[in-house]
C-alpha positions as CSV (number, residue, x, y, z in Angstrom):
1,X,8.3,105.7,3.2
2,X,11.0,106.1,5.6
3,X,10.1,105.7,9.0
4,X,10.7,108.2,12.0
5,X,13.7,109.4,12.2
6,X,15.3,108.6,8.7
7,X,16.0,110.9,6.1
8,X,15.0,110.3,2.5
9,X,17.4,111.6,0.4
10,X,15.8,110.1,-2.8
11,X,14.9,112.0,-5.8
12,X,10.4,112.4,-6.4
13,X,9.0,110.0,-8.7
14,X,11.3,107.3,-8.5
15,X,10.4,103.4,-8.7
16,X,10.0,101.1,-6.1
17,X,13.0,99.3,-6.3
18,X,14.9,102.3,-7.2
19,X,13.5,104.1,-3.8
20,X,14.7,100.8,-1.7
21,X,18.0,101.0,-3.4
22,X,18.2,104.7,-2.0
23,X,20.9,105.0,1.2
24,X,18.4,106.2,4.3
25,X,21.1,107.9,6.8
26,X,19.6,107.9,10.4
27,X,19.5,110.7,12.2
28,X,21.3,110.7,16.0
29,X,19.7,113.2,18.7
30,X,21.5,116.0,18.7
31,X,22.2,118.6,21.5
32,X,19.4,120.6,20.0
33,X,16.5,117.8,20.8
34,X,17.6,117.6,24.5
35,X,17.6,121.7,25.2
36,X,15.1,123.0,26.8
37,X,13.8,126.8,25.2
38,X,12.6,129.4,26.9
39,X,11.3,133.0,25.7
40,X,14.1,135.2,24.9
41,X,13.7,138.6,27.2
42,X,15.4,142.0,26.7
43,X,17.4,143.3,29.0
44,X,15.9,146.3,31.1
45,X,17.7,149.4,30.1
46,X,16.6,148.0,26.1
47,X,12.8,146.7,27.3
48,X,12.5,150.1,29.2
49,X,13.8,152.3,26.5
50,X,11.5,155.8,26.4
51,X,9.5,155.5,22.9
52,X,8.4,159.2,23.2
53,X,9.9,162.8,24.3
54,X,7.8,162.5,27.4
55,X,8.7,159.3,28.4
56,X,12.6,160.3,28.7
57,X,14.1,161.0,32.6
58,X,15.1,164.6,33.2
59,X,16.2,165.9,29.8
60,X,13.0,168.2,29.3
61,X,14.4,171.1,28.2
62,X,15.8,169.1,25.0
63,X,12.4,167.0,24.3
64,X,10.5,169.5,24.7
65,X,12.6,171.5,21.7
66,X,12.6,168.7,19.0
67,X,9.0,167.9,20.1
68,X,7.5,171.4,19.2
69,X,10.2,171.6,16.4
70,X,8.3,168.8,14.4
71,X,5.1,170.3,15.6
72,X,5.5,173.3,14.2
73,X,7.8,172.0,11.0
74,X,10.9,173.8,12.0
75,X,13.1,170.7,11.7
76,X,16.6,171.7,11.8
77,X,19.3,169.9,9.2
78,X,21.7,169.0,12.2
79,X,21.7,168.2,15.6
80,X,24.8,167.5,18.3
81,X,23.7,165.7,21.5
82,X,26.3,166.1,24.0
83,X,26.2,164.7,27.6
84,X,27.4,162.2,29.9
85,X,26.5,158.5,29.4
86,X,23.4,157.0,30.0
87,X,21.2,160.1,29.6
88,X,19.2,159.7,26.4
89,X,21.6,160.7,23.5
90,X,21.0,158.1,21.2
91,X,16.6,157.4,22.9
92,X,16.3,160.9,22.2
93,X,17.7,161.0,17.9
94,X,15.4,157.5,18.2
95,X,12.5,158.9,19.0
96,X,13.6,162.3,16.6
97,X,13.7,159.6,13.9
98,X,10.4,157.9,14.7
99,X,8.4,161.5,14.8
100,X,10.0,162.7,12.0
101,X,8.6,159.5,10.2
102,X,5.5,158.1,12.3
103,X,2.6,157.1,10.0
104,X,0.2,158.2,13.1
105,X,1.9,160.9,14.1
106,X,0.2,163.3,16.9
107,X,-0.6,166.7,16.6
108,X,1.7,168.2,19.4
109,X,4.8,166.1,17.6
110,X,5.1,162.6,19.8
111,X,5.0,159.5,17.7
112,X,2.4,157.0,18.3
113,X,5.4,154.1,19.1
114,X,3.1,151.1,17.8
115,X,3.4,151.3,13.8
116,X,5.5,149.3,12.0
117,X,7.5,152.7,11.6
118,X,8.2,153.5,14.8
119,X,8.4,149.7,16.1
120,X,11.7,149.2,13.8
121,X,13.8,152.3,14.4
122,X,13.0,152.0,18.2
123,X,14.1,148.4,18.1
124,X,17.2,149.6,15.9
125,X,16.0,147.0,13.3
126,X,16.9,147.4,9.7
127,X,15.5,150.8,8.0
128,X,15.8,152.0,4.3
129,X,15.2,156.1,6.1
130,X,16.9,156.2,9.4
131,X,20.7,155.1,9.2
132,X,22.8,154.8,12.7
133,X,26.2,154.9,12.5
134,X,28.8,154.3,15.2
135,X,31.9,156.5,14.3
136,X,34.5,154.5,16.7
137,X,34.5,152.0,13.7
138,X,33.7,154.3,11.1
139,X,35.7,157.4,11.4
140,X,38.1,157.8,8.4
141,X,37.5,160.1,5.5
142,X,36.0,156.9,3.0
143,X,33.4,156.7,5.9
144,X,32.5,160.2,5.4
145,X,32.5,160.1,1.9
146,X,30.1,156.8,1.5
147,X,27.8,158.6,4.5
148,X,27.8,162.0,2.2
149,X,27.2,160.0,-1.3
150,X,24.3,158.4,0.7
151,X,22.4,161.6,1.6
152,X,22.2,162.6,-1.7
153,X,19.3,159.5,-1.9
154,X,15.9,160.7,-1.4
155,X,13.5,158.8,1.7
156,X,10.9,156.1,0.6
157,X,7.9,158.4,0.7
158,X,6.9,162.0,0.3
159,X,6.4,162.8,3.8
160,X,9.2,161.0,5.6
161,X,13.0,161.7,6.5
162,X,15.7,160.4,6.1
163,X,17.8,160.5,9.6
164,X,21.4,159.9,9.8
165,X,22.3,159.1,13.4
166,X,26.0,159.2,14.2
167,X,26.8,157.8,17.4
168,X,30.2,158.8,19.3
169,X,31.2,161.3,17.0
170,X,34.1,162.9,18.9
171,X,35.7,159.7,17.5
172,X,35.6,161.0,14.0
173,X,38.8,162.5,12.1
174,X,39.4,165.8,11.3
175,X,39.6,164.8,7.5
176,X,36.4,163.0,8.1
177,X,34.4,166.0,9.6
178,X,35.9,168.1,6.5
179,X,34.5,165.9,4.7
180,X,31.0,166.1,6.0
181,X,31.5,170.2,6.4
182,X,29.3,170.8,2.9
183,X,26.4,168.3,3.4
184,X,26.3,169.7,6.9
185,X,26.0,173.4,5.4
186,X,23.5,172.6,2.4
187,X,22.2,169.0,3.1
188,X,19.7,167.7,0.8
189,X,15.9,168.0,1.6
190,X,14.4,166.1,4.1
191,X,17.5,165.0,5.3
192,X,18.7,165.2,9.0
193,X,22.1,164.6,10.8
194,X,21.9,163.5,14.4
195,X,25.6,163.5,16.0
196,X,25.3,162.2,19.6
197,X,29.0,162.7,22.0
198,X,30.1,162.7,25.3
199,X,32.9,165.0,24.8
200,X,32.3,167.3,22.8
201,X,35.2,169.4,23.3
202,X,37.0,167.3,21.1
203,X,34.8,168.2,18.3
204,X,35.4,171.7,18.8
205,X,39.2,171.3,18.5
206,X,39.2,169.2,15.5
207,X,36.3,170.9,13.5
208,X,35.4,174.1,15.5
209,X,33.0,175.1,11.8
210,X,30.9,172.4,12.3
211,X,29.5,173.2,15.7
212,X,27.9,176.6,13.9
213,X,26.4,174.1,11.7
214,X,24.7,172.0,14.1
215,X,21.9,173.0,16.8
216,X,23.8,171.8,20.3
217,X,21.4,170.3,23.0
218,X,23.6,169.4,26.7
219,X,22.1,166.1,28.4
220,X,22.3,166.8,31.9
221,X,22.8,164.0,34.4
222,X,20.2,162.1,35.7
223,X,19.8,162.8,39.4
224,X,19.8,159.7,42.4
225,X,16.6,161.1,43.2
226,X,15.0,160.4,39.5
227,X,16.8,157.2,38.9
228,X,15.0,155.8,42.2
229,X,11.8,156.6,40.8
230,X,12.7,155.2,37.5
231,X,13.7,152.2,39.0
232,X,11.0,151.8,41.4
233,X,8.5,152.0,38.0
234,X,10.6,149.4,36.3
235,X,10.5,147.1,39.1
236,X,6.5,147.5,39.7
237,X,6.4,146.7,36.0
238,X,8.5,143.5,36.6
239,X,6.4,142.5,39.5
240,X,9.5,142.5,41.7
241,X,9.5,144.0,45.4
242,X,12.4,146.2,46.1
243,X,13.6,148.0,49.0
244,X,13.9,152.0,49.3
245,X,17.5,151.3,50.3
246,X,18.4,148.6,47.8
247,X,16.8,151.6,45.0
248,X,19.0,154.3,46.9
249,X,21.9,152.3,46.3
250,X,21.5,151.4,43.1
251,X,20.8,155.4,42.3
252,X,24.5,155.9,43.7
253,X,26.3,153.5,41.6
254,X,24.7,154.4,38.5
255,X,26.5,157.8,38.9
256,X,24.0,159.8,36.9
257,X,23.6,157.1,34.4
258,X,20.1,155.6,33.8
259,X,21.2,153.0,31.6
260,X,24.0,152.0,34.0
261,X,20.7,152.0,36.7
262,X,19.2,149.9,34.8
263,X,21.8,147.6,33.5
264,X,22.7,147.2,36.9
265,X,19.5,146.5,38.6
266,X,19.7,143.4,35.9
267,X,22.8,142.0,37.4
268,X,21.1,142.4,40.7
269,X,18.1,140.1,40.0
270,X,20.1,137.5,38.2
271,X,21.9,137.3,41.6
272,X,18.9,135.5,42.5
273,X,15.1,135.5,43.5
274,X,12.9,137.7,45.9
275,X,12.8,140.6,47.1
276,X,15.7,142.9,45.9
277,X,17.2,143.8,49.4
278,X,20.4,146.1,50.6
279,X,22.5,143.1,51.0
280,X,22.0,141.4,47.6
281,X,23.3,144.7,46.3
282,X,26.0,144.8,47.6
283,X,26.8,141.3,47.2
284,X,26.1,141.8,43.3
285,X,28.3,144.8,42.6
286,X,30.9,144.1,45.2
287,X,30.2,147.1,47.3
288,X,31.5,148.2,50.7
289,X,29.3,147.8,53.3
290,X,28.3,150.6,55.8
291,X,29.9,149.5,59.1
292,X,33.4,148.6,57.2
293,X,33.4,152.3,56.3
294,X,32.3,153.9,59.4
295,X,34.8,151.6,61.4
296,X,37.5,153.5,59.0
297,X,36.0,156.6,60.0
298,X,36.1,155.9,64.1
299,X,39.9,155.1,63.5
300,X,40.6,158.4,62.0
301,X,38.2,160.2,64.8
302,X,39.5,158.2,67.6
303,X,43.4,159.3,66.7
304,X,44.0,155.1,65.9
305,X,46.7,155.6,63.2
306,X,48.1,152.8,64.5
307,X,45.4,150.3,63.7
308,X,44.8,151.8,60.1
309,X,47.3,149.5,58.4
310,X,45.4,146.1,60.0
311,X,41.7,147.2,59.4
312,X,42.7,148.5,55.6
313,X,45.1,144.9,54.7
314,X,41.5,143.2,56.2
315,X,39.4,144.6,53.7
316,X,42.1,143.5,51.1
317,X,42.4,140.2,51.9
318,X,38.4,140.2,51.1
319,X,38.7,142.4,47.4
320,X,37.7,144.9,47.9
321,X,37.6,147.6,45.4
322,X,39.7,150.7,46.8
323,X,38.0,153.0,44.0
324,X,34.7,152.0,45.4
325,X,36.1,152.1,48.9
326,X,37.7,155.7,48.6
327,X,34.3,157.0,46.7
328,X,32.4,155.6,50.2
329,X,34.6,157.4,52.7
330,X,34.4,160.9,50.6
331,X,30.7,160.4,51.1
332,X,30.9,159.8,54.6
333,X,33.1,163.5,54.9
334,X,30.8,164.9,52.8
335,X,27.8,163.7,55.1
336,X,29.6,164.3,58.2
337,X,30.5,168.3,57.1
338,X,27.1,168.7,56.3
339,X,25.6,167.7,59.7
340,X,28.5,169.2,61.5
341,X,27.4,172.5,59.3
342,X,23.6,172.1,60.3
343,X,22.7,170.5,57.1
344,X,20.6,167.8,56.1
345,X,23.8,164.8,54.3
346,X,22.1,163.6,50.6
347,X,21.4,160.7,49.0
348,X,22.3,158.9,52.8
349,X,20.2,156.1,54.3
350,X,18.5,156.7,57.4
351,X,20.9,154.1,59.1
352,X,23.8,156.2,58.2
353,X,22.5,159.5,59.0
354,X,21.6,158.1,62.6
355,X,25.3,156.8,63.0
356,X,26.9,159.9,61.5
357,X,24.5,162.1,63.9
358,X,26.1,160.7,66.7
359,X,29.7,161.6,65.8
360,X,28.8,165.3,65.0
361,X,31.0,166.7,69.0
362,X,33.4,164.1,68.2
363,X,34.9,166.0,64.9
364,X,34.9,169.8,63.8
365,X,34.0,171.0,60.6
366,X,37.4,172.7,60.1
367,X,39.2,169.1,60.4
368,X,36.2,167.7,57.5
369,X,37.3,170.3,55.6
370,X,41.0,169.8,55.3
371,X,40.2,166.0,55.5
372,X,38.0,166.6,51.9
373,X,40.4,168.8,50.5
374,X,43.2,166.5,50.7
375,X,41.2,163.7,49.8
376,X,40.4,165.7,46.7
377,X,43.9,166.4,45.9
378,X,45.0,162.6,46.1
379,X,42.0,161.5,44.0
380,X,43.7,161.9,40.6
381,X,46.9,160.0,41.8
382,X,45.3,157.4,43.5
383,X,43.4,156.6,40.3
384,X,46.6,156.1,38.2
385,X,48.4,154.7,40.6
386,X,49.3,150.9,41.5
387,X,50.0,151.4,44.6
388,X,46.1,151.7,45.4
389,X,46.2,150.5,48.9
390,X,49.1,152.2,50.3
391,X,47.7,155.6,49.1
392,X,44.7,154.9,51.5
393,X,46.5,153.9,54.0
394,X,48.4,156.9,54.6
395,X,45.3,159.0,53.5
396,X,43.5,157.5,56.9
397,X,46.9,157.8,58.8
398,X,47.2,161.9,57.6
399,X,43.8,162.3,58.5
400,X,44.1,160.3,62.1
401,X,47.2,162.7,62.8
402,X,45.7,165.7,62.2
403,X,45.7,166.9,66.1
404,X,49.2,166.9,65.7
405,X,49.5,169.6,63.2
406,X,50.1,173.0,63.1
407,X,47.5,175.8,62.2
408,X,49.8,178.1,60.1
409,X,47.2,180.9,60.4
410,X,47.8,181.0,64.0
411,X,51.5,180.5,63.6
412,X,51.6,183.3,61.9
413,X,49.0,185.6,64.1
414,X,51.4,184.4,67.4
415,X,54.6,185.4,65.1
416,X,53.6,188.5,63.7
417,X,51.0,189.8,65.8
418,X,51.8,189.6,69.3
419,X,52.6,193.1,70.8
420,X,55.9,192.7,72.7
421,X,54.9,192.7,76.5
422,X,57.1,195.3,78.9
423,X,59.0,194.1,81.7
424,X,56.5,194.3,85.2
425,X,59.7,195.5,87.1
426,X,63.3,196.7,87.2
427,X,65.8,198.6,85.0
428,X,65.2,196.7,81.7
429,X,64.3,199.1,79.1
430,X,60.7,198.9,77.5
431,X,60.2,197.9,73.8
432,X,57.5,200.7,72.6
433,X,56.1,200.6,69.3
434,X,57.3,202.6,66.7
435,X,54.8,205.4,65.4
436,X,55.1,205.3,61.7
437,X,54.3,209.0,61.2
438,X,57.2,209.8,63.7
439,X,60.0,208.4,61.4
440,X,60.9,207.1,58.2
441,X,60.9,203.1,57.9
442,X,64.4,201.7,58.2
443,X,67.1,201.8,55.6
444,X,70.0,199.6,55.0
445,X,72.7,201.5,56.8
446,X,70.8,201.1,60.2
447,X,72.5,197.4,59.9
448,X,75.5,198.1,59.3
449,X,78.2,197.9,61.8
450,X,79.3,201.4,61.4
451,X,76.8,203.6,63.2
452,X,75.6,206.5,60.6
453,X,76.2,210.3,61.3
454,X,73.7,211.3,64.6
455,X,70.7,213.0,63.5
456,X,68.8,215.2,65.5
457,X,64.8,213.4,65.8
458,X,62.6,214.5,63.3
459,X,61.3,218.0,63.5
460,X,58.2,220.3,62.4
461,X,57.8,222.4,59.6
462,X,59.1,225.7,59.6
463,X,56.1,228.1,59.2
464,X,56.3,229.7,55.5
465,X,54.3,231.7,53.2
466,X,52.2,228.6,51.7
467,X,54.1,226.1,53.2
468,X,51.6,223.8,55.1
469,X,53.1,223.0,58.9
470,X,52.8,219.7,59.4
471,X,50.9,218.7,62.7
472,X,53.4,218.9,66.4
473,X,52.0,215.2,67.2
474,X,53.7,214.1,63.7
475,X,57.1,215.5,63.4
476,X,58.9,217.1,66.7
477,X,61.0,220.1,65.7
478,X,65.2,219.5,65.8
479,X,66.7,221.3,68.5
480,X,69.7,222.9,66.3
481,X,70.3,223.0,62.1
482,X,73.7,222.4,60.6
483,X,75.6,224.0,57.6
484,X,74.3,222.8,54.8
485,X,77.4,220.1,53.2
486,X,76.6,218.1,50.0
487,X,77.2,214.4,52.0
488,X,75.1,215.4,54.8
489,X,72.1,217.0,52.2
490,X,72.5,213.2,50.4
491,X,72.2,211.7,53.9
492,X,69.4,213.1,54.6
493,X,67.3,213.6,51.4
494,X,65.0,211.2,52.3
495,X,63.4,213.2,55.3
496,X,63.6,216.7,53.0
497,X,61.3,214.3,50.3
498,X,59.7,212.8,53.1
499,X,58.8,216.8,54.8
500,X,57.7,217.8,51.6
501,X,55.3,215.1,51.5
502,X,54.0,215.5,54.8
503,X,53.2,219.1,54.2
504,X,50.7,218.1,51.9
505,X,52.8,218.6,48.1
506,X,52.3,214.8,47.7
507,X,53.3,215.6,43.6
508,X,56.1,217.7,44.6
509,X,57.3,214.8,46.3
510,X,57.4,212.6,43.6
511,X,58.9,214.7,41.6
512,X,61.8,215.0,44.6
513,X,62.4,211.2,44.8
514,X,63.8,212.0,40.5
515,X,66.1,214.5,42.0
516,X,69.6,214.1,43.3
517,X,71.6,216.9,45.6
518,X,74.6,217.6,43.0
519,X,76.1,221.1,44.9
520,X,76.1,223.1,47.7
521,X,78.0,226.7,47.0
522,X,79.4,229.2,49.5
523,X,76.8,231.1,48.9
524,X,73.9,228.9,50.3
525,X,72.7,227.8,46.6
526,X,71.8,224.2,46.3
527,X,72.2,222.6,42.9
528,X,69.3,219.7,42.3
529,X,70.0,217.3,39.2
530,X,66.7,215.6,37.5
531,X,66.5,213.2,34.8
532,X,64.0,214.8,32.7
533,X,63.0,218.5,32.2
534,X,59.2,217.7,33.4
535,X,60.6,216.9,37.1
536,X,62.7,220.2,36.7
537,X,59.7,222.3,35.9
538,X,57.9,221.0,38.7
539,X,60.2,221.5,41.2
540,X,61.0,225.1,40.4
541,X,57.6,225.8,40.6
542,X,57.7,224.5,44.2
543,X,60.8,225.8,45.3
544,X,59.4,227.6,47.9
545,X,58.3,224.5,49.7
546,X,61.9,222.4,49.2
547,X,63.5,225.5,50.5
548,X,61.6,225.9,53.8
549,X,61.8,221.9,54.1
550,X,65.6,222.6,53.9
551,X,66.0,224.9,56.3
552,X,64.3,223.3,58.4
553,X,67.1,220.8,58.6
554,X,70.1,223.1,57.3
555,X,71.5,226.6,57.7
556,X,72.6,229.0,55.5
557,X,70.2,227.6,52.4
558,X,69.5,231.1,50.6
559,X,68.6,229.5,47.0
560,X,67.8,226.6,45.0
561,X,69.0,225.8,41.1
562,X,67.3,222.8,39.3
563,X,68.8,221.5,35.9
564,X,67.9,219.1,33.7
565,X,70.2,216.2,32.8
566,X,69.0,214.6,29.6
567,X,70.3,211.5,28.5
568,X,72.7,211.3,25.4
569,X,70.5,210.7,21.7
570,X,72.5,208.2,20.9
571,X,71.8,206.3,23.8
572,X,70.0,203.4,24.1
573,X,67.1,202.8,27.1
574,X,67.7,199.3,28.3
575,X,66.6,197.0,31.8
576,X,70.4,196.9,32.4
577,X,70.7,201.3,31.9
578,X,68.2,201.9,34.1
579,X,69.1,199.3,36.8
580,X,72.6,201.3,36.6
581,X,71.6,204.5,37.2
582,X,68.7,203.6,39.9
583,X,72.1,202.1,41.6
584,X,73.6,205.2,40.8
585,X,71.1,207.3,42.6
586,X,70.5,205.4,45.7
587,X,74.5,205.8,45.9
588,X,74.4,209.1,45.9
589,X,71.6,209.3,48.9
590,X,73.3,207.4,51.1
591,X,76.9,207.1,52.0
592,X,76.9,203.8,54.1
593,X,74.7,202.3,50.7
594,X,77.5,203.5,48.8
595,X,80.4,201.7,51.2
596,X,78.2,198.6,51.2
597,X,77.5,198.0,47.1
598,X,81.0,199.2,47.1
599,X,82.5,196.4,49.6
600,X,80.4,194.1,48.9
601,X,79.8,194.3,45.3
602,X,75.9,194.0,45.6
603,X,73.6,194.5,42.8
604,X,70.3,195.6,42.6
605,X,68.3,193.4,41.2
606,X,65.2,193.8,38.5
């Protein structure tokens, strides 16, 4: 027989002297002799994975659906599972998959988690009933097409499922989901679709049918405050101490994620042994430490812009990640504005909140404010960009400056709202403010060089049977009238309109501004052109009211004629036509506007 160590590679049943004449090869020691094994362990966010709906974080309100859906046998055919990552997309279509085909199912829906069953689709082992699928490799039409062809199989047994679960399914082509569209509308019995996304926005633009197909859950994200506690079970489970600080931390950085919680707190303990402390998390994920970012934060409330460029190149010579670094200061704004506000800062340590306490008279919740909102603004840029550290930079050096700015609202107050003050003394003459119900707002001619006609100040109405008199304190009566001349009755159309209207014909006024003075005869007749017959019709009907407002003004007005000018049939109503004859009107109103468009060759514009 060979001894230790040889191999026989002799045939059985040979001879003697055939068996010594058979080569023995010694074997060397090979790498695999001189390793050392030890028990493989799964990593936490896999060891930890919920095996029932009330095992997973936060998402109640979607476990609690599929649980009493198998409970009561109201399975649906499809199911889309959007939400961030991390939150239990694909645990929750596991454990769907496991009740659905649990040989010890419970009456209220959970699976039992220990049968062979449930033991392979939670560890994602091979199963003939519960297919996953990840459609970032598989998303073309031939993939959808194999998937549908395989539905059409029946599951092993009578009373299970077969459960297709399609992980990232936004990936997925629009061929591919039209494709699918049938089976998802009439699947086979006892068949279920599980399509888990974290945008699903993308499905909706590629195959907007298919979401009426599918029953939609949302995942919402986990909260700091539930991730510590998950941790904090995890580690008791583990046997190893941790710190409320170290779990707080950890909560943060997972960003609503439990499996990024959890995959993290892993990197943390292979950092080393113990306790699992503040500092080792930070020296794990590379994180900024508290009194690096407050220091940033005293430059900015101390007005140091100066020094901003030394302390931020410090922290660069050490690598630090600005992404990380600009996340920590928006929480330190976002802490500070909330004590400065009377508030209670979240998800803070108590270190923190003590040091940001302190600086609450040192900085005004205005300046936190505009601080956050440019912050906010930059974010996008600063994310994209390779310029990384100069962006912070002159964030903290905008933010230091920020005494030295101007509050426009108050620039504008001081501009537009100071009341002009009068001289205390002498023969200067007093700027009074204008009463708008005394006279009209000011036209273009009051710039022109050429001083207008003189007009008497406005005046009262003439009392009239059913003309209303407007009050003394509004209009103060002219001490004369004039004979009535068709330049000065265009001059001063404006205040007939404007008479009108203050006598309470507000309608009859309207109707007034459509009107333009064409005539004024021997005889005292006034001859009013309107575009349309509907403005003629109402102004003859209040011709009693224009006429007292005219003789108000003019002398010698014994009657008034209204006719219609209709535009030509043939014409055609265009932006340009009625530009033209707006132009036209205002020309006619107002002889200094008709001397100005005329030397200037100014045009109105739309």
């Amino acid at each position: 027989m060979p001894s230790s160590g040889e191999l026989d590679l002799g045939c059985a049943g040979a001879s003697d002297t055939d068996y010594r004449r058979t080569p023995v090869v010694k074997r060397l020691p090979s790498t695999v002799d001189r390793l050392q094994f030890y028990p493989m362990s799964l990593a936490l966010a896999r060891k930890y994975r919920p095996k029932t709906f009330a095992s997973v974080a936060v998402q109640s309100h979607v476990a609690g659906t599929l649980k009493g859906a198998i409970a009561r046998g109201r399975v649906a055919h499809g199911y889309l599972l959007c939400g961030p990552r991390g939150t239990g997309k694909t645990t929750l279509a596991r454990v769907l998959a496991m009740a659905l085909n649990c040989e010890q199912k419970r009456d209220d829906g959970e699976p039992c988690g220990v049968c062979p069953s449930c033991q392979r689709i939670w560890s994602g082992s091979a199963s003939l009933d519960v297919v996953e699928i990840d459609a970032a490799s598989n998303r073309g039409v031939e993939d959808a097409r194999q998937l549908r062809e395989r539905a059409q199989y029946a599951p092993t047994g009578d009373d299970r499922y077969k459960v297709y679960i399609v992980d990232e399914a936004h990936m997925l082509t629009r061929e591919a989901w039209n494709a699918l569209l049938k089976v998802l509308e009439e699947p086979p019995p006892r068949v279920v679709f599980v399509f888990a996304t974290t945008e699903p926005q993308k499905i909706a633009q590629a195959a907007a049918p298919v979401l009426s197909r599918l029953q939609r859950f949302d995942l919402k994200r986990i909260g700091p405050a539930d991730v510590r506690e998950r941790l904090a079970a995890v580690l008791a489970e583990e046997q190893v101490p941790a710190e409320a600080e170290a779990l707080a931390m950890l909560a943060r950085a997972a960003d609503g994620s439990m499996r990024d919680a959890l995959s993290l707190t892993d990197q943390v303990l292979a950092w080393g042994d113990g306790t699992l402390t503040p500092q080792r998390v930070r020296d794990a994920l590379g994180l900024v430490p508290e009194d690096e970012t407050l220091a940033l934060f005293d430059l900015v409330l101390d007005r140091r812009a100066g020094d901003v460029f030394a302390a931020v190149g410090r922290l660069a010579d050490h690598g630090v990640d600005f992404n990380v670094l600009i996340a920590d200061f928006a929480d330190v704004l976002r802490a500070q504005l909330a004590l400065a506000l009377g508030g209670t800062p979240p998800e803070s340590s108590d270190r923190m909140r003590q040091e940001l306490t302190a600086r609450v008279p040192r900085v005004k919740a205005t300046e936190l404010v505009r601080m956050l909102t440019l912050l906010v603004e930059l974010e996008p840029h600063f994310r994209r960009s390779s310029q990384q550290q100069l962006l912070f930079e002159t964030m903290l050096v905008r933010f230091a400056l920020l005494d030295r700015t101007l509050d426009l609202e108050a620039v504008l107050t001081g501009v537009m709202g100071a009341p002009s003050a009068p001289p205390s003394s002498g023969g200067g003459s007093v700027v009074r403010e204008r009463d708008p119900r005394s006279a009209p707002p000011p036209r273009l001619r009051d710039s022109v060089d050429a001083a207008p006609p003189a007009r008497p100040a406005p005046r009262a109405q003439v009392a009239a049977p059913a003309v209303t008199a407007a009050p003394a304190a509004d209009v103060a009566a002219p001490a004369t009238t004039v004979p009535a001349e068709i330049n000065r009755l265009a001059e001063f159309w404006d205040e007939i309109v404007d008479a009108v209207r203050r006598g309470g014909r507000g309608t009859l006024a309207s109707m007034l501004d459509h009107a333009t003075p064409q005539a004024v005869s021997g005889s005292g007749t006034i001859t009013l052109a309107v575009d349309t017959d509907v403005h003629g019709d109402a102004i003859r009907q209040g011709a009693e009211y224009v006429l007292a407002a005219l003789r108000s003004r003019f002398s010698g007005v014994e009657r008034l004629v209204v006719s219609a000018q209709q535009a030509a049939p043939q014409e055609r109503l265009t932006e340009e036509n009625v530009l033209q004859r707006r132009v036209e009107q205002l020309r006619k109103r107002d002889a200094v506007l008709d001397a100005a468009i005329a030397a200037l060759d100014l045009r109105l514009l739309p």
